[in-house]
N, C-alpha and C positions, 0 to 999 in steps of 0.2 A: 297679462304681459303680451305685448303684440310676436306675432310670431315674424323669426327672419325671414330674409327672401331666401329663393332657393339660390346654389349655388353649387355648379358640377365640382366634386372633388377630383383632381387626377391620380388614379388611384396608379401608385409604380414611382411616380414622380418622388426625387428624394426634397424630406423636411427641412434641410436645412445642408448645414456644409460643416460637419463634425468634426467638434473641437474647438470651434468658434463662437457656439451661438448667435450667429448670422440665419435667420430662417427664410426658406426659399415659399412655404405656403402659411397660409392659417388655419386654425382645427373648425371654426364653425361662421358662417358670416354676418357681420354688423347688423346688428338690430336696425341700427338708423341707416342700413344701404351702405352699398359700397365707398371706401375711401378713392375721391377719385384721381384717375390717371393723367399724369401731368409730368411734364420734362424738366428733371431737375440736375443742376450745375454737378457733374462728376467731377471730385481735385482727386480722386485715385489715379495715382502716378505708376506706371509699371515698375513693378517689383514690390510693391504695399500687398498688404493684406488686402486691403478693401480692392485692389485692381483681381487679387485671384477669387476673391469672393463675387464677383462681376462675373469674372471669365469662367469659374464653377456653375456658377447659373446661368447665363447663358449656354454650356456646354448641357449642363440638362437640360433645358430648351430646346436644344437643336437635336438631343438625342432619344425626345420622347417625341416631339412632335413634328421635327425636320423641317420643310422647305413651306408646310402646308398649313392654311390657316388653324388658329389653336384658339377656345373659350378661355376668358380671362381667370372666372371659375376659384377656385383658393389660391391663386397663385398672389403673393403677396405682394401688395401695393407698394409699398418701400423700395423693395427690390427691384421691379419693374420699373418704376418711376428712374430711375439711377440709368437703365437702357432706352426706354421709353423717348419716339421722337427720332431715336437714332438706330440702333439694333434690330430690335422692336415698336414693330409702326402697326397703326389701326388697318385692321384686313377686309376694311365694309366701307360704303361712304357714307351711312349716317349711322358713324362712332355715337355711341354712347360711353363718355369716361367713367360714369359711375354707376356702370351694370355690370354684373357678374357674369352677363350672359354677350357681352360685347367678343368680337372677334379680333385674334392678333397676329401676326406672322412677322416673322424676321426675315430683317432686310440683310440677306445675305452678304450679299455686295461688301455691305457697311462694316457688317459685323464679323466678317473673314478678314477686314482688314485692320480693325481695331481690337479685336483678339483670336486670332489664328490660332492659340491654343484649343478652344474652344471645338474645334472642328476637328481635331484627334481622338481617334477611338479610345483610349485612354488618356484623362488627365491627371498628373502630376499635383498636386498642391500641399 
């Protein structure tokens, strides 16, 4: 059995957004490489689940690794991909989407104005 790539886990960072089963990483990575990073169409309308599920990870995002670049690492492709493009942009100029070890950072700007929650020492959800 080939062995997978490595893959830094963030270790603090929360699994998920409880009570949802919406998961914010994954426990081991892809045999066949990572799934890769691509900007996909958010319809999560404020006040849905899916927008506070957004705005919960993003909010751990901004509060494990704040302003400064962050490894892509177990942080799940799903979730990402949903910010991805717009929140969170590639922190290097030769991005790799589908390495574990590609670097990310949020686009403040963007992301302060498309969920302001987000940036509160406590969220609400």
């Amino acid at each position: 059995m080939p062995r997978p790539p490595d893959m830094t886990k963030h270790r603090g960072f929360p699994s998920g957004m409880p009570g949802h089963g919406h998961h914010f990483t994954i426990r081991r990575a892809n045999e066949k490489g990572a799934t890769p990073l691509k900007q996909l169409q958010r319809l999560a309308r404020p006040g849905t689940i899916e927008h506070k599920v957004d705005a919960a990870f993003l909010h751990a995002l901004w509060h494990h690794f704040g302003s400064e670049p962050f490894e892509r690492g177990n942080l799940d492709a799903g979730r990402l991909n949903l910010l991805f493009g717009r929140e969170v942009v590639p922190a290097e100029s030769d991005f790799d989407p589908t390495s574990y070890d590609a670097l990310l950072r949020i686009d403040e700007k963007v992301a302060r104005r498309t969920f302001p929650e987000s940036f509160e020492d406590v969220m609400e959800v």
